[in-house]
N, C-alpha and C positions, 0 to 999 in steps of 0.2 A: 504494500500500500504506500501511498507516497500523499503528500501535502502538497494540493495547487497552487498556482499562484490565482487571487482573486480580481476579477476584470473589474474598473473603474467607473463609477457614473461618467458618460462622454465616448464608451466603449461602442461601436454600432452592436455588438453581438448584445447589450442588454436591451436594445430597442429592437429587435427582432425576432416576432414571434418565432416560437421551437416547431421543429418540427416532430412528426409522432414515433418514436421508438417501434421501430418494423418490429424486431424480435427480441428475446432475451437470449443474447448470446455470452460466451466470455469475457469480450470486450465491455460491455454492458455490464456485468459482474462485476467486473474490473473497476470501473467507471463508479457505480456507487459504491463499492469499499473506498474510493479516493473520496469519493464526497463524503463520505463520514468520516473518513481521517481528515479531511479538512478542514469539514465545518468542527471538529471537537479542537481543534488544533485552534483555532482562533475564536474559541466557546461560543460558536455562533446558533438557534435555536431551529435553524432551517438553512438550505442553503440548495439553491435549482441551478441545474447542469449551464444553465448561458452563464452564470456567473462565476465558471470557470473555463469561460470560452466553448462550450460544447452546446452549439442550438440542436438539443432533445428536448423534450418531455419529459423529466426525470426531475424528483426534490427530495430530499433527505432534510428529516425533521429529528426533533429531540428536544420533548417540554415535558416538564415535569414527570416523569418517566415515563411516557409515550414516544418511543422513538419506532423508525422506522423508513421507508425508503415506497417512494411513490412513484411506479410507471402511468405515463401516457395517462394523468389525475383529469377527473371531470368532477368539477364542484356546483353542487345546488345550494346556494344560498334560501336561508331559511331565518325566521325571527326577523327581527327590529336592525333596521342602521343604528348603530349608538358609538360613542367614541370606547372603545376598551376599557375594563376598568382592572387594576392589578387585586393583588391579594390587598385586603386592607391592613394600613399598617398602624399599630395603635398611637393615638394624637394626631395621627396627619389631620392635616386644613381640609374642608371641602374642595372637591376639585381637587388633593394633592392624592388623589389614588388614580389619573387616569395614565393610561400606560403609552407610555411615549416613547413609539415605534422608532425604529433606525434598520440601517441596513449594512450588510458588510461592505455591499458596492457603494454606499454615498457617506464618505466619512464627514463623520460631526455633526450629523446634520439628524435632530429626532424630536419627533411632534405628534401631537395626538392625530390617530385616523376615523376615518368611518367604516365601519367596517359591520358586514351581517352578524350577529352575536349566535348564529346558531349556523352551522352548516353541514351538508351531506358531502362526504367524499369517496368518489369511487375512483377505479385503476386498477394494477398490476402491483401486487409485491413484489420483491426482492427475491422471493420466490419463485412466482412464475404465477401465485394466483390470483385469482381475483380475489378483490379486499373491497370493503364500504365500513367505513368510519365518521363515525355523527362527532361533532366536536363544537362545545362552547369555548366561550371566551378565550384565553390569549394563541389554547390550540385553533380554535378557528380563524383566529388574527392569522397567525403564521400560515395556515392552509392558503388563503388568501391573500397574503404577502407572496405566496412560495409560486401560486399558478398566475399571479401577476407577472411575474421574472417571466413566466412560460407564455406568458403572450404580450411580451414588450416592454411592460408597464412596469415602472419603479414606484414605491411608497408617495416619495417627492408630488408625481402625477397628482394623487389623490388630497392633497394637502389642499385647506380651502381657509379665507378670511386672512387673519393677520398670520398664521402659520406658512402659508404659501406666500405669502409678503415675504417674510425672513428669510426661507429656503431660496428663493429665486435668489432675494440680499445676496444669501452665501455664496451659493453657487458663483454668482457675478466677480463675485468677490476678488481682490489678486490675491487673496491669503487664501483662498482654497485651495489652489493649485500646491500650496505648503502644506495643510491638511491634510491631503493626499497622499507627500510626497510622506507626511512624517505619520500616518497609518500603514503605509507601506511598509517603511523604515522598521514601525516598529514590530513588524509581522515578522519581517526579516532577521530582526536580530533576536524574537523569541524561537525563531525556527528558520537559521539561518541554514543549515544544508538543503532544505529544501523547496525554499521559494527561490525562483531563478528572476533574472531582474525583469 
């Protein structure tokens, strides 16, 4: 298994929907054991095959001991649009429990989403079989964060009001291109043999 290196918001390969995974061959085997050595390697809670340059249908998840590996995923949104809300934590402020999404591809940059609070997910294990998995809150964030990557779309897209104010800010930013450089950086020097530059 090997650690990829992780493609950057500005990458074309995150703005291009994946295409659908023909078979489950070795290559493909291969392909998710590296996505879950990678996303554990930079403790990321989901991580879809374009954001290691590879346009498939393919995500690798792992929330609160739900992990696993999703081919060619088809998701039914179910329930309410609401912004995520985390575990609550005792004394937070109102409003200081909502879960403020980020992505490994768009460094620095995390804010509350909309996102369906209940969802149906179906696909291909890691296996070979078929799987349907229901999933509330931060699993269904991630579901939907993971088959967004699978057809284009980054977190950032979804941002609305003065959140997507600030994110566009960033992005504009000349200091982002430093964020970048020093997200990179620091991937690198925790797992320097194997991120290539």
């Amino acid at each position: 298994m090997t650690v990829l290196s992780i493609r950057m918001i500005g990458d074309p390969v995150l703005r291009t929907p994946a295409a659908p995974v023909p078979d489950l061959d070795r290559r493909t085997q291969e392909l998710i054991a590296d996505m879950f050595e990678t996303m554990d390697a930079v403790s990321g809670i989901g991580l879809a095959a374009p954001q290691i340059g590879v346009s498939r249908r393919i995500f690798t998840f792992d929330v609160a001991g739900d992990r696993g590996a999703v081919i060619n995923p088809e998701l039914t949104l179910r329930g309410e649009r609401a912004l995520t809300a985390r575990e609550p934590e005792r004394g937070a402020a109102e409003g200081e429990n909502l879960l403020r999404e980020g992505c490994l591809s768009v460094a620095e940059i995390y804010a509350p989403v909309m996102r369906s609070q209940e969802v149906l997910l179906t696909g291909i294990g890691a296996d070979g079989a078929p799987l349907q998995l229901q999933a509330t809150g931060l699993l269904a964030a991630c579901f939907q964060h993971e088959v967004d990557h699978l057809d284009g779309r980054l977190f950032v897209d979804r941002l609305t009001g003065e959140d997507k104010v600030a994110a566009a800010r960033a992005l504009r930013s000349r200091d982002y291109g430093q964020a970048i450089d020093q997200t990179l950086g620091s991937r690198k020097t925790s797992h320097s043999s194997f991120f290539a530059s």
